[in-house]
N, C-alpha and C positions, 0 to 999 in steps of 0.2 A: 102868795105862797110862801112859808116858811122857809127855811133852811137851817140846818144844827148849826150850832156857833163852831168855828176855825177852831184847832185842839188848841192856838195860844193869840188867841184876838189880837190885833194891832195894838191897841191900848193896855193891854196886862203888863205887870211892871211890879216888883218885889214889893210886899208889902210891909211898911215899919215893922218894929217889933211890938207894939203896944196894937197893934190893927190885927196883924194876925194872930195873938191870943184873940182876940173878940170876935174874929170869928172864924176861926179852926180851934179852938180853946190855947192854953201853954205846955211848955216844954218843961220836964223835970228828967233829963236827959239819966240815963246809967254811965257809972264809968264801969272802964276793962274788969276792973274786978266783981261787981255785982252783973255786970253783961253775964261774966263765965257763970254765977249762978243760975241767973235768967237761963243759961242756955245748955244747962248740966241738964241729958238726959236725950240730948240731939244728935244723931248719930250718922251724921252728915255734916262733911266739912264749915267751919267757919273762919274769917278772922275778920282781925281789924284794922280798921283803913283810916284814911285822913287825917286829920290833927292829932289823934293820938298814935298811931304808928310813926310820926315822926317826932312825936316826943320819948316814945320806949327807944327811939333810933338814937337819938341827941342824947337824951338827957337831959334836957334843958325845959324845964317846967314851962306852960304857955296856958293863956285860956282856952275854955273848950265849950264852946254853945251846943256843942251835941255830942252822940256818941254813934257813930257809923261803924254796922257789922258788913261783913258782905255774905254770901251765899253764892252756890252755881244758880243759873236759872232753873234748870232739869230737877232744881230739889225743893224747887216752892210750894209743890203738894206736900213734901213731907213737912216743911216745915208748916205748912197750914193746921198740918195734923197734929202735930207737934204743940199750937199753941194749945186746940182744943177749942173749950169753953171760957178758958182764963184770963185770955186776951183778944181784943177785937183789932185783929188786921186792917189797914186800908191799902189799897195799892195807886201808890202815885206814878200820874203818866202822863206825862206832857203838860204837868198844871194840872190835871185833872185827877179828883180823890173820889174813890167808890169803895165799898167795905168787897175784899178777899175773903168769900165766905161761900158755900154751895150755889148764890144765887151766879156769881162772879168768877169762876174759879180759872178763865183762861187771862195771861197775865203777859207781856209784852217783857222779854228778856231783858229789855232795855230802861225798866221800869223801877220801882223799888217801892217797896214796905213801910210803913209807919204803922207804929206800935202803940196800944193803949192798952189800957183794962176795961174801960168800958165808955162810953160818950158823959160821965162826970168826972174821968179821969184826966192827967196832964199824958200828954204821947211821952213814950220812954226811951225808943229806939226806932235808927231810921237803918233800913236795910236797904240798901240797892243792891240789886242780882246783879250777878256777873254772868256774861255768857257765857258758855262753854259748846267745847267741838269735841264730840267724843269722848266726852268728860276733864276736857283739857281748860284748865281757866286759856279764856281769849282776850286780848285789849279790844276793852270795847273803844277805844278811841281809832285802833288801825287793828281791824281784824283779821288781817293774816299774818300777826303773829301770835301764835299758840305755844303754852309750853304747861308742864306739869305743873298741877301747882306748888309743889314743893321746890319748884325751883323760882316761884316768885312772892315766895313767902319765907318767913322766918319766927324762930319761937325765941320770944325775950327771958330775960328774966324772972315774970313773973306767971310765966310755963303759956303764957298764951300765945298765938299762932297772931302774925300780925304781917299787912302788904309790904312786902319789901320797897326801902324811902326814893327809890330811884322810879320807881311806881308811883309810888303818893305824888312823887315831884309830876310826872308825865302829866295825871290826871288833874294837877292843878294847876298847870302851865295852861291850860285854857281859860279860866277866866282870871288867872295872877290878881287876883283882888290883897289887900294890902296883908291880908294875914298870911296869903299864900308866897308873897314876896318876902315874908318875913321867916316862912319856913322853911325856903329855898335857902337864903342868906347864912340861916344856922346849920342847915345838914349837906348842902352842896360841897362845904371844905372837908366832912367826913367823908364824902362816898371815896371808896378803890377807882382805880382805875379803869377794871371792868366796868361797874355801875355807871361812871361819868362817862365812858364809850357809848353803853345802849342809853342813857337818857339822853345823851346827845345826837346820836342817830334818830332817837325816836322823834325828839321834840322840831327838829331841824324838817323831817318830812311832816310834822302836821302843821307848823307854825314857825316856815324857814324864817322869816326876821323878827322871832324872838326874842325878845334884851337876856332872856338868861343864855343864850348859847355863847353871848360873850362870858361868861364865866365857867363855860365848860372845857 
């Protein structure tokens, strides 16, 4: 008798970067400023997250293999509607891709978006939803904490809405892979006071012998 495969098999394990173009196709990522065009027209919150909200934070220029927007989860039909015909959604979950499209349309809050134009296209944008609680952005890493999201966010410079760096730190205090240590390193001597309180609080209860709480 059969049984479905486990959602992340024992043997699954990140694929090079020359393997996953061959078979998911490549990346030809947006940056912040053509995302805001991408996404002129969307009438539900957005910003942005990970390596580039802690370069608008810094200042400090860095590479960028992609470009991560986030969204609420409660607004993935609008944005589905939003793409239309112009772009073909997949929604990634747990390792696993299926197109976000009518056949598909219920979607795991936990989950997140990749972007194309079409299956000849390179994917342009990776979206992971954020949950929310009564329209309140939530940490998905410890979800009972809630708060507006204007209070964990911030508009830079170049007028765009971006995760406040004490956030990006949290969210990548979990797998601290080396580029995550390296943007710890540059924006941990920035943050206020406040900031280094709740990222220290936060990081402490999900990952009490974390090597970054000795520098908070």
């Amino acid at each position: 008798m059969s049984h479905a495969p486990a959602p992340q098999p024992a043997a699954a394990r990140p694929l090079p970067p020359e393997a996953f173009a061959q078979w998911y196709g490549p990346w030809e990522p947006l940056t912040p400023a053509s995302a805001a065009d991408f996404m002129d027209g969307f009438d539900r919150p957005w910003w942005i997250i990970g390596g580039w909200a802690i370069e608008a934070f810094t200042g400090v220029p860095r590479q960028h293999d992609d470009l991560d927007i986030s969204i609420l989860s409660s607004d993935a039909e609008a944005f589905r509607r939003f793409l239309g015909d112009r772009f073909t959604p997949w929604n990634m979950d747990q390792s696993w891709l299926r197109p976000f499209d009518d056949r598909f349309r219920e979607v795991s809050p936990h989950s997140s978006l990749w972007i194309r134009k079409n299956a000849l296209a390179p994917w342009i944008l990776d979206v992971p939803f954020t949950k929310d609680t009564d329209g309140q952005w939530t940490n998905k890493r410890w979800p009972d904490q809630v708060a507006p999201l204007e209070e964990v966010t911030w508009t830079a410079a170049d007028g765009l809405l971006y995760l406040r760096p004490e956030h990006v730190l949290m969210m990548k205090s979990r797998l601290a892979r080396d580029k995550d240590r390296i943007d710890a390193e540059v924006a941990l001597p920035l943050l206020d006071v406040a900031q280094r309180h709740w990222l220290r609080g936060t990081v402490k209860n999900l990952h009490p012998e974390h090597p970054w709480l000795d520098q908070l």
